[in-house]
ZADO-60976 format. One record per residue (C-alpha): residue in three letters; x, y, z. Coordinates in steps of 0.05 Angstrom, whole numbers, padded with zeros to 5 digits, always signed. Layout:
BEGIN
AlaXYZ
...
This chain:
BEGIN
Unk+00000+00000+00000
Unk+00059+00055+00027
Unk+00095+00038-00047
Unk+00022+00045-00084
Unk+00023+00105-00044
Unk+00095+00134-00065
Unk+00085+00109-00140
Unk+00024+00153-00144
Unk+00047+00221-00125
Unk+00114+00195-00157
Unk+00067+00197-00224
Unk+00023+00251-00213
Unk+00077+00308-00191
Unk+00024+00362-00215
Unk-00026+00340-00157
Unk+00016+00365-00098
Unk+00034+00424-00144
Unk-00036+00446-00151
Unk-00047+00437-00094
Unk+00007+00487-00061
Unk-00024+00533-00116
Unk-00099+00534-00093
Unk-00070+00543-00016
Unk-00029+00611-00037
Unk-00087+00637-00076
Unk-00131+00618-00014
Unk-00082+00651+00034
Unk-00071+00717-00009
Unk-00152+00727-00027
Unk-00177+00715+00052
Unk-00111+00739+00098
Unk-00083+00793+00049
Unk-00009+00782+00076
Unk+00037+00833+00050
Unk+00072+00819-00022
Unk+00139+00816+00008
Unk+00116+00761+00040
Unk+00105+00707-00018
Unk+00159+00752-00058
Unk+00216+00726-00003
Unk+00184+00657+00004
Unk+00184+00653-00074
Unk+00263+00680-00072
Unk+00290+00642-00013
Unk+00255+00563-00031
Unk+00283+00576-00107
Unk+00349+00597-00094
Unk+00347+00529-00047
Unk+00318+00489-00081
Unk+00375+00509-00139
Unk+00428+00490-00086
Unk+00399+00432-00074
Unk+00417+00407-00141
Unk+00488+00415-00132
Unk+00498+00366-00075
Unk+00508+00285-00078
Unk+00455+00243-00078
Unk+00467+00215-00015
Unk+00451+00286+00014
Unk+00394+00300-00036
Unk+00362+00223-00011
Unk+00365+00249+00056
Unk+00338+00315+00055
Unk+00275+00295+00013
Unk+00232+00317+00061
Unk+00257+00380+00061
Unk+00262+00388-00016
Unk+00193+00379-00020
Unk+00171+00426+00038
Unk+00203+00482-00011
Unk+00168+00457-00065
Unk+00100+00468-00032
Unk+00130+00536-00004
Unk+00145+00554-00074
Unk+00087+00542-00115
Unk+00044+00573-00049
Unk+00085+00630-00063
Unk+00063+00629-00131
Unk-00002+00631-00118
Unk-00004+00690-00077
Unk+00039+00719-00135
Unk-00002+00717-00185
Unk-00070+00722-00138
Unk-00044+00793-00117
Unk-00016+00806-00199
Unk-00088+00794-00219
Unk-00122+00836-00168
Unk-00145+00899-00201
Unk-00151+00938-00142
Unk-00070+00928-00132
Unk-00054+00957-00205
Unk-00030+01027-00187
Unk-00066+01047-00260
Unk-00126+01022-00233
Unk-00192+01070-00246
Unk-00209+01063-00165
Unk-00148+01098-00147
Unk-00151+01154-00188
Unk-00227+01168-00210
Unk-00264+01228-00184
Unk-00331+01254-00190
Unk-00338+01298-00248
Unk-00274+01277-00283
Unk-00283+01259-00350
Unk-00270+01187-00380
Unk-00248+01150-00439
Unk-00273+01080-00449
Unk-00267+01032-00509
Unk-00324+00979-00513
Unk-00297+00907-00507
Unk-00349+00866-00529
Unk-00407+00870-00579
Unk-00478+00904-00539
Unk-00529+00858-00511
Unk-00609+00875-00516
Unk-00642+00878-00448
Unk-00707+00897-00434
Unk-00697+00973-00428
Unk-00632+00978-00446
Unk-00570+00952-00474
Unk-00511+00930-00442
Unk-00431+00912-00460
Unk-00365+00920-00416
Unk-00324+00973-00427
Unk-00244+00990-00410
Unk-00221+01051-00373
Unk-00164+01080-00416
Unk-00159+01153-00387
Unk-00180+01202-00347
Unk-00181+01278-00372
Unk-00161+01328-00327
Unk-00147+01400-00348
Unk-00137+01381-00411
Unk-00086+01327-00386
Unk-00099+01249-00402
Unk-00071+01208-00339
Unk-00076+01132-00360
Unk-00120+01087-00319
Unk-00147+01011-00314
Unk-00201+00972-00306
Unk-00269+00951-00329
Unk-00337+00972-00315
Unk-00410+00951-00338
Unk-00440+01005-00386
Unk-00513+01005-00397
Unk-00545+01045-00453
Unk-00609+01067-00462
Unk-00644+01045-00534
Unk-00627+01111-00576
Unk-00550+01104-00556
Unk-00544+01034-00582
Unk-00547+01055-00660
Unk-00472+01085-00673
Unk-00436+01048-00618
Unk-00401+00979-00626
Unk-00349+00936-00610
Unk-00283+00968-00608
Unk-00309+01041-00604
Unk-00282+01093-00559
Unk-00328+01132-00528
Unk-00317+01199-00476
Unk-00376+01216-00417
Unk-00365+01252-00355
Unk-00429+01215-00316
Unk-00405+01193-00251
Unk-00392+01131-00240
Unk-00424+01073-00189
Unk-00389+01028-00152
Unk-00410+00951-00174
Unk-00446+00933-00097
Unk-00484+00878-00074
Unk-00562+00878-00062
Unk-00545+00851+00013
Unk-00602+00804+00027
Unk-00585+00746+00074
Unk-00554+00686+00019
Unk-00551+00730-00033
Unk-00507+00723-00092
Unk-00443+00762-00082
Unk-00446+00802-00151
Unk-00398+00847-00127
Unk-00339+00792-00119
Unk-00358+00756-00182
Unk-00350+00823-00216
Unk-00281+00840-00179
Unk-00259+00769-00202
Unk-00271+00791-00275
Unk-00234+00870-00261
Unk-00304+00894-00263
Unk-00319+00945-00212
Unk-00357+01002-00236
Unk-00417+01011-00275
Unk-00454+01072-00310
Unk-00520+01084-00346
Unk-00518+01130-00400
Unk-00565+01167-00443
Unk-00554+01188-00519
Unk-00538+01262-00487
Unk-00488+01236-00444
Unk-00431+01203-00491
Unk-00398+01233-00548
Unk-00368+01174-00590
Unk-00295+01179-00616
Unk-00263+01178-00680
Unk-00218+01130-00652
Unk-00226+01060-00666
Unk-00193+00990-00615
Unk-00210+00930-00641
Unk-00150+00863-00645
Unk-00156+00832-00701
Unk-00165+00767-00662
Unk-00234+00791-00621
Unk-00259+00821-00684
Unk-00248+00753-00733
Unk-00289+00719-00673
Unk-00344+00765-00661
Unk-00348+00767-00738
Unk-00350+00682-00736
Unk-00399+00680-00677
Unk-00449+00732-00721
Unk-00447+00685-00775
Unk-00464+00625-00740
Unk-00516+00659-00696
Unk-00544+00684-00761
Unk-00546+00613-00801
Unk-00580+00582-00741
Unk-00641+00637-00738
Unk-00651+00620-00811
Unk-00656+00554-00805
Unk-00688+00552-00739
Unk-00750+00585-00738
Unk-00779+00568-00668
Unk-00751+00620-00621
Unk-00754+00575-00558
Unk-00713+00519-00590
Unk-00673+00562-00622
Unk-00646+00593-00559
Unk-00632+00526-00539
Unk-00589+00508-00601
Unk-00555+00577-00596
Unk-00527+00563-00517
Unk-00514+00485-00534
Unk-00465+00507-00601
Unk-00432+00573-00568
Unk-00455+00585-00511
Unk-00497+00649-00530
Unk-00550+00648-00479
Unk-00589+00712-00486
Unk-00640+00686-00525
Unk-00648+00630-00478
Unk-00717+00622-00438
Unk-00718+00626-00368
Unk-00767+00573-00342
Unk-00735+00525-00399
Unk-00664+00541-00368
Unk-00689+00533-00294
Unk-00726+00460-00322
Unk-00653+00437-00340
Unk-00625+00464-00276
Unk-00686+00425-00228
Unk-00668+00364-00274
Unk-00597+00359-00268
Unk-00581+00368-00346
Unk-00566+00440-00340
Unk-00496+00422-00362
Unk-00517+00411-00430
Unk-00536+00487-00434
Unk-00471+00507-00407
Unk-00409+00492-00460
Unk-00365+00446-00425
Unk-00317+00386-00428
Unk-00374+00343-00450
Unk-00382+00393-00523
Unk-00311+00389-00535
Unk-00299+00324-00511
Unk-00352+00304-00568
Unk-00308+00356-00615
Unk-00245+00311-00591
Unk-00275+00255-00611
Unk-00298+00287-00673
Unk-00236+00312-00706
Unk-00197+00246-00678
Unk-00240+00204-00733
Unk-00227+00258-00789
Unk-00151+00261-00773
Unk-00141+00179-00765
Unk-00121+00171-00840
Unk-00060+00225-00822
Unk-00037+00165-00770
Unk-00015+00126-00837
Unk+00029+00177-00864
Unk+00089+00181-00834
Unk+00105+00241-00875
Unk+00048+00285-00851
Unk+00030+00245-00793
Unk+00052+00316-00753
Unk-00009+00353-00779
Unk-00059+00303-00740
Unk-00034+00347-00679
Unk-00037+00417-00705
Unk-00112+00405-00728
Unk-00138+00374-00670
Unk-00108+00429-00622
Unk-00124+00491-00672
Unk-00185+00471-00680
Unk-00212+00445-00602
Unk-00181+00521-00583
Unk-00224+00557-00641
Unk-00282+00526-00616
Unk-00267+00548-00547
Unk-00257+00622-00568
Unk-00314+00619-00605
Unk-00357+00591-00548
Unk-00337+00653-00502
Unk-00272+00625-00473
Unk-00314+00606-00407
Unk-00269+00563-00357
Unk-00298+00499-00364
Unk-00290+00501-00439
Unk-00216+00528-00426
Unk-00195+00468-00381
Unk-00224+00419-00425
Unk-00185+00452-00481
Unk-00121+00450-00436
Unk-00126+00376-00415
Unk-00146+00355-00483
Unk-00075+00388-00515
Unk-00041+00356-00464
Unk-00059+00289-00481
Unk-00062+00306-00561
Unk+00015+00323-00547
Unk+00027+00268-00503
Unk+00006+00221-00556
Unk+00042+00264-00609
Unk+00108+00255-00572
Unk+00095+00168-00555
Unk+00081+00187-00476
Unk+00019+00160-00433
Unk+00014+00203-00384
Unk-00025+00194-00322
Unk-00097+00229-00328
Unk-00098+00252-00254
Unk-00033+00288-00274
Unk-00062+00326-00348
Unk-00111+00345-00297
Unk-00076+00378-00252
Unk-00030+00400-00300
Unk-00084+00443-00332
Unk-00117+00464-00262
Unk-00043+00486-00256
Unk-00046+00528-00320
Unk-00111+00553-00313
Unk-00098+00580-00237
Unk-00035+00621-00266
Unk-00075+00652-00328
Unk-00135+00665-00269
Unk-00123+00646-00198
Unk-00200+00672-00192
Unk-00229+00613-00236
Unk-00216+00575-00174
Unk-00289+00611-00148
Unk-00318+00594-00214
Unk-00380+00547-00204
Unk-00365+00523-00272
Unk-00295+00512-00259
Unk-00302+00467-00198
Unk-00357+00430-00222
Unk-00328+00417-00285
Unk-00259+00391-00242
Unk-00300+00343-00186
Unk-00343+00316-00261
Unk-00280+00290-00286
Unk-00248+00265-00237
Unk-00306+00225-00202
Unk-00316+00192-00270
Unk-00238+00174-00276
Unk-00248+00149-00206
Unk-00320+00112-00206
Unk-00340+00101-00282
Unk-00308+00034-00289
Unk-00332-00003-00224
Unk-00403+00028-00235
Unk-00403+00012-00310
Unk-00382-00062-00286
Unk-00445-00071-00248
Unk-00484-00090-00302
Unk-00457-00130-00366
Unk-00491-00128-00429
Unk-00489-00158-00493
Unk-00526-00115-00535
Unk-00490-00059-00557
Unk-00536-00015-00563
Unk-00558-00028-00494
Unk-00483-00022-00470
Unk-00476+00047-00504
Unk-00539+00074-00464
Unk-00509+00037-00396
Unk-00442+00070-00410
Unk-00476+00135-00420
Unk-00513+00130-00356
Unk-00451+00101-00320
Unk-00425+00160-00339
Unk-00475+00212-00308
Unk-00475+00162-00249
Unk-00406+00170-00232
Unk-00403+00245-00242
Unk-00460+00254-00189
Unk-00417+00225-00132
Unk-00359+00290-00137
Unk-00403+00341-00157
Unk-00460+00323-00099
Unk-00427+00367-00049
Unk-00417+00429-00098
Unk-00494+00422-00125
Unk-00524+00428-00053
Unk-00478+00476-00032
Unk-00486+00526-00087
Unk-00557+00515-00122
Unk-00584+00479-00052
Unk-00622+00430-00088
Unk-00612+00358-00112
Unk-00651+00329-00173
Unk-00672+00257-00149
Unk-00687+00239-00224
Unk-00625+00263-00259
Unk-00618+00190-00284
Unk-00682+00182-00318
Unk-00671+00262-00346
Unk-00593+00241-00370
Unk-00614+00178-00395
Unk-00643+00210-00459
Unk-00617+00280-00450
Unk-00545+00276-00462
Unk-00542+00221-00516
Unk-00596+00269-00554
Unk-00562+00337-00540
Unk-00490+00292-00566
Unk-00534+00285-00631
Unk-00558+00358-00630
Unk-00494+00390-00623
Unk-00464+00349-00681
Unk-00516+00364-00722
Unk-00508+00442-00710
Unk-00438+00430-00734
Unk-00455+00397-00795
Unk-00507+00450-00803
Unk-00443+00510-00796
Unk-00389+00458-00849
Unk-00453+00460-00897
Unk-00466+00530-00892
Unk-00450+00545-00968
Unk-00517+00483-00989
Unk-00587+00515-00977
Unk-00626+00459-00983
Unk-00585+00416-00942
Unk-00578+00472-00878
Unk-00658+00469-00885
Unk-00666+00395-00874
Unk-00620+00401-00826
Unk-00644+00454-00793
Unk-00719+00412-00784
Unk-00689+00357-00754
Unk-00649+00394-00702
Unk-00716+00433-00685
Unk-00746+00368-00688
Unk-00694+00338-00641
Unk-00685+00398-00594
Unk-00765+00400-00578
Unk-00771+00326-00561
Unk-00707+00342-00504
Unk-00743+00398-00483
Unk-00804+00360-00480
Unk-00780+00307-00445
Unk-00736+00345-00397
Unk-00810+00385-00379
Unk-00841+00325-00367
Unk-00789+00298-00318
Unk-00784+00361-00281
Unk-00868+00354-00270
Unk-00853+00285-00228
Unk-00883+00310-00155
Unk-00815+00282-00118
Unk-00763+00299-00180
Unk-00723+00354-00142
Unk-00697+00354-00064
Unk-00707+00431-00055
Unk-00682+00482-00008
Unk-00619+00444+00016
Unk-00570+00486+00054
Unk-00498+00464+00077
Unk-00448+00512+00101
Unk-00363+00497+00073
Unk-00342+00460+00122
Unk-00414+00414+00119
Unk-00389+00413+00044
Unk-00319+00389+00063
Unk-00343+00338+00105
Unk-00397+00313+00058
Unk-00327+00304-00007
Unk-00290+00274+00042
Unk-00339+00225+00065
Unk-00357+00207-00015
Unk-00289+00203-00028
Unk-00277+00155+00030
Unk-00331+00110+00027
Unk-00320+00093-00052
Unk-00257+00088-00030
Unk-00270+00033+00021
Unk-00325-00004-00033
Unk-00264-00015-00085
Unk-00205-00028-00045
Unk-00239-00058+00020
Unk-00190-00014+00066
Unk-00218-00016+00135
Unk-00183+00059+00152
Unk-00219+00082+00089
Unk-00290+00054+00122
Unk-00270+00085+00197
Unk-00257+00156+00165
Unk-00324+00150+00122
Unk-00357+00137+00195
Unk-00324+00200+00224
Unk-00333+00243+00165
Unk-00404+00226+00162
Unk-00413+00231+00237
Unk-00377+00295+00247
Unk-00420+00323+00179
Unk-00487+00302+00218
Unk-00464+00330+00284
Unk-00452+00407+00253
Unk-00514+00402+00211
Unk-00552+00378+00275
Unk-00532+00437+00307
Unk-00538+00482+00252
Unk-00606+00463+00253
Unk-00621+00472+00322
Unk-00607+00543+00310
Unk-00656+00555+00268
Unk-00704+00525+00309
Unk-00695+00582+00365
Unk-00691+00643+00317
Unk-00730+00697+00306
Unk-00721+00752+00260
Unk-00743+00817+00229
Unk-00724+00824+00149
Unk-00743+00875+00102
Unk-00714+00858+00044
Unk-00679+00896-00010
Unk-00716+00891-00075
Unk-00723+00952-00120
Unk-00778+00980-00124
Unk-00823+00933-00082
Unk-00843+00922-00015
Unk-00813+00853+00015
Unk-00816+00833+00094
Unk-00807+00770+00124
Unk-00820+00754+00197
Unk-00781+00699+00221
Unk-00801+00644+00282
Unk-00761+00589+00291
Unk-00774+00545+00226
Unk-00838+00581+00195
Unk-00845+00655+00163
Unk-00904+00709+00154
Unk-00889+00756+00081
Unk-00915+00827+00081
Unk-00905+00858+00010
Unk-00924+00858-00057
Unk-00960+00802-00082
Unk-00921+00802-00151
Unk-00857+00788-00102
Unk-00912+00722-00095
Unk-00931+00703-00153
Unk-00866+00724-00195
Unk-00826+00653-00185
Unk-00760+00685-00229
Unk-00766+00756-00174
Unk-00784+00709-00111
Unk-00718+00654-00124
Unk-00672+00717-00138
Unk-00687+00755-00080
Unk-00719+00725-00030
Unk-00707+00648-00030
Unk-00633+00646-00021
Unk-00656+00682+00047
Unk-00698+00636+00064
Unk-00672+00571+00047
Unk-00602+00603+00086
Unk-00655+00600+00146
Unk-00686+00543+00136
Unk-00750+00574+00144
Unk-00823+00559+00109
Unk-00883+00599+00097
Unk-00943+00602+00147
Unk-01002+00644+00144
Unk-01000+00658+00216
Unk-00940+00661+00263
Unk-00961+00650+00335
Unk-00931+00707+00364
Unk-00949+00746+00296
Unk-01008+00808+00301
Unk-01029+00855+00253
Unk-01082+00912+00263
Unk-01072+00964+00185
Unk-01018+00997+00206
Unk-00995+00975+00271
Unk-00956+00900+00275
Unk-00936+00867+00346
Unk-00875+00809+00334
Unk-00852+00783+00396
Unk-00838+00839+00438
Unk-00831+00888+00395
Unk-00867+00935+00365
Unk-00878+00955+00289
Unk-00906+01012+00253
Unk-00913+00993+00167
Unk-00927+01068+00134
Unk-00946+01055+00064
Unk-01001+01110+00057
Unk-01009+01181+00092
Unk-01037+01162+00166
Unk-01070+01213+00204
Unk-01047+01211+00286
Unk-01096+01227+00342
Unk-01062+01276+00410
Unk-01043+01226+00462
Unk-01017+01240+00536
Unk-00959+01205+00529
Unk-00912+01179+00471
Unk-00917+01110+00454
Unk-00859+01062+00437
Unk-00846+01046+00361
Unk-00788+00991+00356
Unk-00785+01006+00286
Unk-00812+01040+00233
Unk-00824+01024+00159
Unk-00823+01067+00103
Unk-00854+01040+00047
Unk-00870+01069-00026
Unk-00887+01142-00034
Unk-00928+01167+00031
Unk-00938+01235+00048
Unk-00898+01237+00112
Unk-00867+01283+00158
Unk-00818+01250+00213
Unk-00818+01309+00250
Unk-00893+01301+00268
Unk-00897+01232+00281
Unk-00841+01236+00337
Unk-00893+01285+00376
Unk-00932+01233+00369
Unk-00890+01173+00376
Unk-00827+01146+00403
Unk-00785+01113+00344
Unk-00725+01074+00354
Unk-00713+01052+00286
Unk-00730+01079+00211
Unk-00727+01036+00157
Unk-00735+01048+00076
Unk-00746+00996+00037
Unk-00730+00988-00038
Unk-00807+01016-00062
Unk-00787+01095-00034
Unk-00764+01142-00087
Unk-00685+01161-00071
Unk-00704+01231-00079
Unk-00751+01230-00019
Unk-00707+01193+00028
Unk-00657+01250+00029
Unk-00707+01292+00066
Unk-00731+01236+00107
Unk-00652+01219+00132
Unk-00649+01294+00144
Unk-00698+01290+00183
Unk-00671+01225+00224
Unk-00605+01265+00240
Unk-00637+01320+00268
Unk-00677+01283+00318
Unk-00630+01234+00336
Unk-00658+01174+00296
Unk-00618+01119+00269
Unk-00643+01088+00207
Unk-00622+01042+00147
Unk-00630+01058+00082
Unk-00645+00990+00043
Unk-00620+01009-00020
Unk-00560+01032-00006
Unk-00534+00992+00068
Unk-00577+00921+00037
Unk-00624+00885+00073
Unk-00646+00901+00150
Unk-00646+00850+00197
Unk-00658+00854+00271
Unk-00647+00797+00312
Unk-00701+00800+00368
């Protein structure tokens, strides 16, 4: 076992090398050590390590362990090297540091404009700021939104000039939210702007790369031979993601029936698309094995080719480590080496990490890594279970083998990030991913036989055809009462405990090691002991939440394990509004929806939770002289009443003020005033995020 042991990471060098990696970037991101740091642990373990080169091999045997402690001190090093390099905010150019209100700012568009509903919207790069007639070069990105009359002149590669000041990219700061503003950061995206057509004045000055330009240009052409011979707009969206991974035409309940059936993968370009590429371009390019003489081009096609794709598909991460693991092994074929999967792997986590140490936070990126490597792990024993002779029946087994396998990895990173599990994602696989294999061939035999009308039009029927009966089908699965676990919540360390304990216990099934079964046992108990507590929490809480939703009303009250809403109804009704803003909230509470909470009362205005008191202003309210001031807890602000703080503290005495996302900005600034002058604290939902008061 201790040599099976030493031959592996003997094999798989990469593995402990990654590893170091992902620890630095960790370490850098979270702690924020000073650079020096890493930049004399980087120095120090390579000049070493170079020493340790020179000396016998006696001495080299017996300091080992010590050789390799500077290895993983090295490459941790490196990881907080290039996590700091790629930090925007530490660029000394960067727009943040040097951007004032009122300066004005010169932008070229990076990307082609994308319809929204009232506007459109691209990402634009920060190349100076103009200050008395001075142009002091700056950095960055920020989101630019346009209003429909601005869109007509302005395009990729334009520079454009505005002095509108700027926003700060910030989170909506409900409870479980998504943290936009750290996705954004990850991408160098940390401002944004809305602009109107009087507010830009478009340059003469054109900054486009040949490169981006050739694939925008390729992506238009494809996008446009699929809308002619697609006609139906719902299944067109579909083929549009599945191809390229253009998703703005996709529908959102269709997308969120893939997500609840566990084939939402097949919308997102990944390993699976280019792995069908691979396999592709491998039967095209087996003739070139023959010829000695141009048995080098096999290569250079395969690799040129499997990277155009993945430009053309938006260059997302999962496509990119696919296309990195998939030259590695096209070049270790090319040059007569097998190498170890577990180390191509690694070897392009490795890669990818140094290009974008932020990738590592990339849903797609670590679900795409835990896919692969749970089937490299657990395809072959679950694909042995059954035996069949038919091989037709054999290629859908393998298929589902497949889809098995990948569920036992990727189990922890599902729950933790989407909180749900779908219970039928073998029946919806089953046909799903053989079908959209078929489908996304077709669409490339539909792009090689652009230049035959008649033959793009038969094509384009059946993949229509084809595309329906998936989305059919998928619909139909996702109906099933019991098809998705819902509202699942597990904290990291739950997450952890929950890969460890897979890990483990397939362990123990295939090699029958006893300490593999014991740590399964404590994983699995120490897993059910912080979710027991966790739980148990929740069970003694009770909250006060007014949400921050723009331009709506949205209040939960929280006891123990059940809920009462107060706001608009459309926040009801509206599933796409409800999941976005206020579910993440709730399933991060574990809470559920009652219609009365027993320590809940409500009389128009006036609400009594627990022991405090509540006062819910929507409309103008008329107060009656009392002899003495009565305690408000808190008071809520909501939509656009005519309302004087000043005279309701002669009548009452408030504690709290809060606005929620339905008051206009313009009246809060008198409200707040108003606050400050009497002494009253209060939170402004749409600028400090959601309230919460524990009670």
């Amino acid at each position: 076992m201790e040599t099976l042991h030493l031959h592996f990471w003997k094999k798989n060098p990469f593995v402990k090398i990654v590893a170091a990696l992902v620890v630095g970037i960790l370490i850098q991101w979270y702690f924020k050590p000073p650079i020096k740091v890493a930049l004399a642990a980087a120095l120090v373990s390579f000049i070493i390590l170079l020493l340790y080169f020179l000396i016998s091999t006696y001495s080299k045997y017996k300091l080992a362990p010590i050789n390799g402690v500077l290895v993983t001190l090295l490459f941790m090093a490196v990881g907080a090297l290039v996590t700091f390099n790629n930090d925007i905010s530490n660029n000394t150019q960067w727009l943040g540091h040097h951007y004032k209100e009122g300066d004005l700012l010169a932008v070229t568009i990076k990307e082609p404009l994308v319809e929204k509903t009232k506007s459109f919207k691209t990402i634009g790069e920060a190349n100076y700021i103009i200050k008395e007639g001075k142009a002091i070069p700056v950095s960055g990105k920020l989101l630019i939104y346009f209003n429909k009359d601005s869109e007509s002149n302005i395009s990729y590669g334009h520079q454009i000039v505005f002095k509108k000041p700027l926003q700060e990219i910030k989170n909506a700061g409900n409870p479980g939210g998504f943290d936009f503003k750290q996705y954004s950061h990850f991408q160098g995206i940390t401002h944004q702007v809305y602009l109107k057509n009087n507010e830009v004045a478009l340059s003469s000055q054109l900054n486009t790369h040949p490169f981006w330009s050739a694939i925008y240009s390729w992506r238009v052409k494809v996008l446009s031979l699929l809308r002619k011979n697609i006609t139906s707009e719902r299944e067109l969206g579909l083929a549009e993601a599945l191809l390229i991974g253009y998703k703005n035409d996709l529908e959102q309940s269709l997308v969120q029936s893939y997500t609840n059936t566990g084939v939402v993968h097949i919308i997102a370009i990944s390993g699976l698309h280019l792995g069908l590429i691979y396999w592709l371009l491998g039967l095209v390019c087996k003739p070139l094995l023959k010829r000695k003489n141009i048995k080098w081009l096999r290569p250079i096609i395969i690799i040129t080719s499997l990277w155009a794709f993945s430009f053309l598909a938006g260059a997302q991460p999962s496509i990119l480590r696919s296309a990195v693991m998939f030259t590695c092994i096209v070049l270790g074929d090319s040059f007569g080496r097998k190498s170890s999967i577990f180390n191509t792997l690694s070897l392009s986590a490795f890669i990818l990490l140094c290009i974008n140490p932020f990738w590592l936070w990339d849903v797609g990126f670590q679900l795409s890594y835990a896919a692969v490597l749970s089937i490299i792990v657990f395809m072959q024993p679950i694909y042995n279970w059954i035996y069949c002779k038919n091989k037709l029946i054999d290629f859908f087994w393998k298929m589902n083998a497949v889809t098995l396998s990948a569920q036992i990895l990727t189990l922890p990173f599902c729950i933790y990030h989407f909180h749900q599990f779908p219970t039928l994602f073998f029946l919806s696989n089953f046909l799903a991913v053989p079908l959209s294999s078929a489908i996304l061939l077709g669409e490339i035999l539909l792009c090689l036989f652009f230049w035959m009308p008649k033959a793009t039009q038969l094509l384009g029927y059946v993949l229509e055809w084809l595309i329906r009966l998936m989305n059919t089908y998928i619909e139909k699965i996702e109906s099933i009462p019991f098809s998705l676990w819902d509202g699942l919540l597990i904290n990291i360390p739950q997450a952890v405990l929950l890969l460890l304990f897979g890990i483990s216990i397939s362990y123990w099934l295939m090699q029958k090691s006893k300490t593999a079964f014991s740590l399964s046992l404590l994983f699995l108990f120490c897993f059910m002991g912080f979710r027991s507590y966790s739980i148990f929490k929740s069970s003694r809480q009770q909250k006060l939440i007014v949400y921050n939703v723009p331009q709506k009303t949205a209040i939960d009250f929280i006891n123990g394990s059940t809920f009462t809403f107060l706001g608009d109804s459309d926040l009801v009704e509206n599933d796409f509004v409800r999941n976005f803003h206020l579910k993440p909230s709730r399933i991060l509470h574990r809470i559920n929806n009652v219609k009365q909470l027993a320590n809940f009362y409500q009389q128009k205005e006036c609400i009594q939770f627990g022991r405090i008191k509540i006062l819910w202003v929507q409309n103008s309210i008329q107060f009656q002289p009392v002899a003495s001031k009565q305690d408000i807890d808190v008071l809520v602000v909501s939509k656009n009443p005519k309302l004087y703080i000043k005279n309701i503290s002669q009548h009452l005495h408030i504690k709290q003020v809060v606005f929620d996302g339905s008051v206009p900005a313009w009246k809060t600034k008198y409200w707040k005033k108003d606050c400050d002058s009497l002494h009253i604290p209060w939170h402004d939902v749409s600028i400090n995020g959601a309230f919460v008061m524990h009670l």
